[in-house]
VEXPASE-406367 format. One record per residue: residue number from 0; residue in one letter; x, y, z of N, C-alpha, C in turn. Coordinates in Angstrom, 1 decimal. Atoms other than C-alpha are relative to their C-alpha. Example, Ala and Ser with C-alpha at 12.3 -4.5 7.8 and 13.67 -1.06 7.14 Angstrom:
<recs>
(rec 0 A (0.9 -1.2 0.0) (12.3 -4.5 7.8) (0.9 1.2 0.0)),
(rec 1 S (-0.9 -1.1 0.0) (13.7 -1.1 7.1) (-0.8 1.1 0.8)),
</recs>
This chain:
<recs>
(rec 0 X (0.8 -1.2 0.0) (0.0 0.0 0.0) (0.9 1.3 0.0)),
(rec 1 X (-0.7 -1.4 -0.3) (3.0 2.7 0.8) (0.6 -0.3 -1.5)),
(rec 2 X (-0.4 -0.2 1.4) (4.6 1.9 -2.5) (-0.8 0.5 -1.3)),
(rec 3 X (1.0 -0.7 1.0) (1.2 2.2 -4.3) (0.1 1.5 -0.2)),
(rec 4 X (-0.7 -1.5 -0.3) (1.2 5.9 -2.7) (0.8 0.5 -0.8)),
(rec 5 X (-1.3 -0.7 0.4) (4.5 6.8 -3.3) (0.3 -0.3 -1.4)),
(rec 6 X (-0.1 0.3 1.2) (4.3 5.4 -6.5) (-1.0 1.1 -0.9)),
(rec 7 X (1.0 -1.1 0.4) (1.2 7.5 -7.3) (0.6 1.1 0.0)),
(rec 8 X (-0.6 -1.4 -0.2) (3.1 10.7 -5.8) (1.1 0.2 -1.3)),
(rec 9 X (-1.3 -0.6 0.9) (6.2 10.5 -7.9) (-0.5 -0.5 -1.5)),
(rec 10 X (0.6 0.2 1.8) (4.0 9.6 -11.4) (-0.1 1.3 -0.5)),
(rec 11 X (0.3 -1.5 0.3) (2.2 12.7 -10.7) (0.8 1.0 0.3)),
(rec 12 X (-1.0 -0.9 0.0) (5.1 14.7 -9.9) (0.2 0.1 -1.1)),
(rec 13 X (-0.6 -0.2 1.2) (6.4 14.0 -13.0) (-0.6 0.0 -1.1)),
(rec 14 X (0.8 -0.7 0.6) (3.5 14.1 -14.9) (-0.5 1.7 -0.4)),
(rec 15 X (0.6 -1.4 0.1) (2.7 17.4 -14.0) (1.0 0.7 -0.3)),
(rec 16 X (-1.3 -1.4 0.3) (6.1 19.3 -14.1) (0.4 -0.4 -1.5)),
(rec 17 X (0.0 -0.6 1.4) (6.0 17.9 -17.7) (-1.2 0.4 -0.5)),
(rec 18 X (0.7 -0.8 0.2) (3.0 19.4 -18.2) (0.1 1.3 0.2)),
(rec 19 X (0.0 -1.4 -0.2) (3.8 22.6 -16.8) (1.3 0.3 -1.0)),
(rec 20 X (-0.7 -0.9 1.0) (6.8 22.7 -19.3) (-0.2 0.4 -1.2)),
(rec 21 X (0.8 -0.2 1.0) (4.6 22.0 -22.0) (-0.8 1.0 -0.1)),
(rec 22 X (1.4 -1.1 0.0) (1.9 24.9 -21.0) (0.9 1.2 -0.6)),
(rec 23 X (-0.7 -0.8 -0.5) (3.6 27.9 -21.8) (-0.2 1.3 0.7)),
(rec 24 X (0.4 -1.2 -0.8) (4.2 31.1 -19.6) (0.6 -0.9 1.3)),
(rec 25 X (-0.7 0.8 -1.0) (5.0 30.6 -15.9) (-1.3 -0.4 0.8)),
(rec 26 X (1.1 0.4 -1.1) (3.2 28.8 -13.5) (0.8 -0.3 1.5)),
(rec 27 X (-0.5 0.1 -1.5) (3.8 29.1 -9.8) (-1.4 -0.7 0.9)),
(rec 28 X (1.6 0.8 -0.5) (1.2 26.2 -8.5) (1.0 -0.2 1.1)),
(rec 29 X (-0.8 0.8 -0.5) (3.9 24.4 -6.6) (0.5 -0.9 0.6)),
(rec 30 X (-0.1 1.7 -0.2) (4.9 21.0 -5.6) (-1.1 -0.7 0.6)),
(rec 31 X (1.3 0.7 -0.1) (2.0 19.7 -3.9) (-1.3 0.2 -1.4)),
(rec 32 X (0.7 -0.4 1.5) (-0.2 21.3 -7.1) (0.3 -0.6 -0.9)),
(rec 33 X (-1.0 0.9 1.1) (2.3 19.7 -9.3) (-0.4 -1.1 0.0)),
(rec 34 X (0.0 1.7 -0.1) (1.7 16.2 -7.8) (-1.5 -0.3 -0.6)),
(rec 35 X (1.7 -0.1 -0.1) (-2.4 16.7 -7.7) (0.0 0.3 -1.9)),
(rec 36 X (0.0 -0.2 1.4) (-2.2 18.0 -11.2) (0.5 -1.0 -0.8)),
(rec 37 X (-1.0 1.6 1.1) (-0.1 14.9 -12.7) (-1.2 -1.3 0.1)),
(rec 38 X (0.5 1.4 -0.4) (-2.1 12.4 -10.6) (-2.1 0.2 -0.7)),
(rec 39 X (1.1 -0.1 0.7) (-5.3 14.0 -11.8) (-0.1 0.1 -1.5)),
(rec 40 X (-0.2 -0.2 1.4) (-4.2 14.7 -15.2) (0.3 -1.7 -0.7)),
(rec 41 X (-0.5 1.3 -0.1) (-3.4 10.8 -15.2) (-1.5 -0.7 -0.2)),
(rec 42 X (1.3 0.9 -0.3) (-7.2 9.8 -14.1) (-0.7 0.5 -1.5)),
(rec 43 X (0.8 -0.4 1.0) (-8.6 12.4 -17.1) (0.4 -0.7 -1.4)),
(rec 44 X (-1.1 0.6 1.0) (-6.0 11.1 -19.4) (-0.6 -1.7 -0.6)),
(rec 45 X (0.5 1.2 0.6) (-7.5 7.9 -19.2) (-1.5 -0.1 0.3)),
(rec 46 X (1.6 0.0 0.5) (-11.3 8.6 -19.3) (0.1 0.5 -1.7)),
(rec 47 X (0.1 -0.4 1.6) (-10.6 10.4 -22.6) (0.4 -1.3 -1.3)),
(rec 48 X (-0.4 0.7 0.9) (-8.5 7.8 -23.9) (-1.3 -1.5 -0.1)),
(rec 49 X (1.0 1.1 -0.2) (-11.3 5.1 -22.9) (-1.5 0.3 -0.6)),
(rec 50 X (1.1 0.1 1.1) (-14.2 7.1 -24.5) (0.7 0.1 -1.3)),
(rec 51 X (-0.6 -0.3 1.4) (-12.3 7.5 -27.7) (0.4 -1.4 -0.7)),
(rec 52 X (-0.6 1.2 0.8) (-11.0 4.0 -28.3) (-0.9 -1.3 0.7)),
(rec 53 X (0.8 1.5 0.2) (-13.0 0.9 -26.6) (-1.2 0.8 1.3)),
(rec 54 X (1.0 -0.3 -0.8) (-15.7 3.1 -24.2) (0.3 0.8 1.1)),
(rec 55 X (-0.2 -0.2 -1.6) (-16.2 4.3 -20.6) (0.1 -1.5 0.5)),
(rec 56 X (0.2 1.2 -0.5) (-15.2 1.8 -18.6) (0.6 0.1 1.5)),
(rec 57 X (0.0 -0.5 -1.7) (-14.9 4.1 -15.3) (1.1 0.8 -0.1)),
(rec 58 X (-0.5 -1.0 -0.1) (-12.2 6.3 -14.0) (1.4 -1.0 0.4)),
(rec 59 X (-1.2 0.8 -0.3) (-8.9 4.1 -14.5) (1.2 1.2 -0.8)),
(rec 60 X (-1.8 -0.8 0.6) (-5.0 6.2 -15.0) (0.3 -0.5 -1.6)),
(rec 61 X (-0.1 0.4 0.8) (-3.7 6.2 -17.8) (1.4 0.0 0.0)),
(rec 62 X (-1.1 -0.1 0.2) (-0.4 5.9 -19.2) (1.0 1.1 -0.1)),
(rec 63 X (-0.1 -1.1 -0.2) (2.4 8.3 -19.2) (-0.6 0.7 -1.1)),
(rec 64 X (0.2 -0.6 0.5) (1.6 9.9 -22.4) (-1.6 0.6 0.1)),
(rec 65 X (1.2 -0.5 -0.8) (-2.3 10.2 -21.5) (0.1 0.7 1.2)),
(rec 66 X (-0.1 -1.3 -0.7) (-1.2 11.5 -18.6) (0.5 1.1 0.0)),
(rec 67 X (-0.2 -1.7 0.3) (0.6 14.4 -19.8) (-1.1 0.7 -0.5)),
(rec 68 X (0.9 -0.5 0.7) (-1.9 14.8 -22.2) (-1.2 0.5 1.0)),
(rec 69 X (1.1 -0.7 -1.0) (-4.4 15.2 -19.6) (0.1 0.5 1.7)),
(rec 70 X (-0.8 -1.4 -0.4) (-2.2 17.2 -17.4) (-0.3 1.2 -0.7)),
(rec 71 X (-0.5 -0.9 0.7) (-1.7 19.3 -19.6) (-1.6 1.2 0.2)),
(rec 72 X (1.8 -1.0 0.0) (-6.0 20.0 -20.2) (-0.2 0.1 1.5)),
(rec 73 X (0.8 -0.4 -1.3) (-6.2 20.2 -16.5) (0.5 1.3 0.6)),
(rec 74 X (-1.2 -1.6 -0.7) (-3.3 23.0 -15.7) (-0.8 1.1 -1.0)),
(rec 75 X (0.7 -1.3 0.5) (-5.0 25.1 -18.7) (-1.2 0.1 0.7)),
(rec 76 X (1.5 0.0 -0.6) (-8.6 24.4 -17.1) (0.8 1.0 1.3)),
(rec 77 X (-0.5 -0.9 -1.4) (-7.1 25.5 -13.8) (0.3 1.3 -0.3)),
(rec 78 X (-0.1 -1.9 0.4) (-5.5 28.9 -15.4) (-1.0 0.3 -0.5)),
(rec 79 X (1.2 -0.6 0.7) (-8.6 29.6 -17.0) (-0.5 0.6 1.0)),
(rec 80 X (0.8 0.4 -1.1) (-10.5 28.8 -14.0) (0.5 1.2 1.2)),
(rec 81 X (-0.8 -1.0 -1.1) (-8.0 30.9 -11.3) (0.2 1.5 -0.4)),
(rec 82 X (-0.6 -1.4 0.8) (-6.9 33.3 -13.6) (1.8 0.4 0.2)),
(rec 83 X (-1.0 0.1 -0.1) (-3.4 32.6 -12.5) (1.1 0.0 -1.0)),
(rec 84 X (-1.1 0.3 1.4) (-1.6 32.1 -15.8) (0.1 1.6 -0.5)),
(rec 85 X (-0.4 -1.6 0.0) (-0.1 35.7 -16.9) (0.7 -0.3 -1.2)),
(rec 86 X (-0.7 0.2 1.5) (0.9 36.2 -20.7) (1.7 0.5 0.3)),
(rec 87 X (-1.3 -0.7 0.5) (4.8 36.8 -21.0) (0.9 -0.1 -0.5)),
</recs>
């Protein structure tokens, strides 16, 4: 169970900080945001990929590239959403 965890944490770490280098502009969310944004961008990542190719078939992670990918739409959602993201 602690490896599940920790295994979770450091996906979404690294999920997310490539996502945030992929967005551009700066973002100052910061390491806990980072992780939540990877590990979430992980769960979206694989709903999308699951309606698009064999259905819904619930709220299962996806791999890494799904998870950037849906990193990615959750950090713009979020700047949208906050208004935190700053052109420069």
């Amino acid at each position: 169970m602690f490896w599940t965890i920790l295994g979770w944490i450091l996906f979404g770490l690294i999920a997310g900080f490539i996502a945030r280098a992929l967005v551009p502009g700066k973002d100052d969310i910061g390491l806990l945001r980072t992780i939540v944004l990877g590990i979430v961008g992980s769960v979206v990542g694989g709903l999308l990929f699951g309606l698009l190719t064999v259905g819904f078939r619930g709220f299962q992670p996806a791999g890494w590239i799904g998870s950037i990918i849906g990193a990615v739409i959750v950090l713009v959602i979020y700047n949208k959403v906050t208004g935190r993201k700053t052109r420069t």
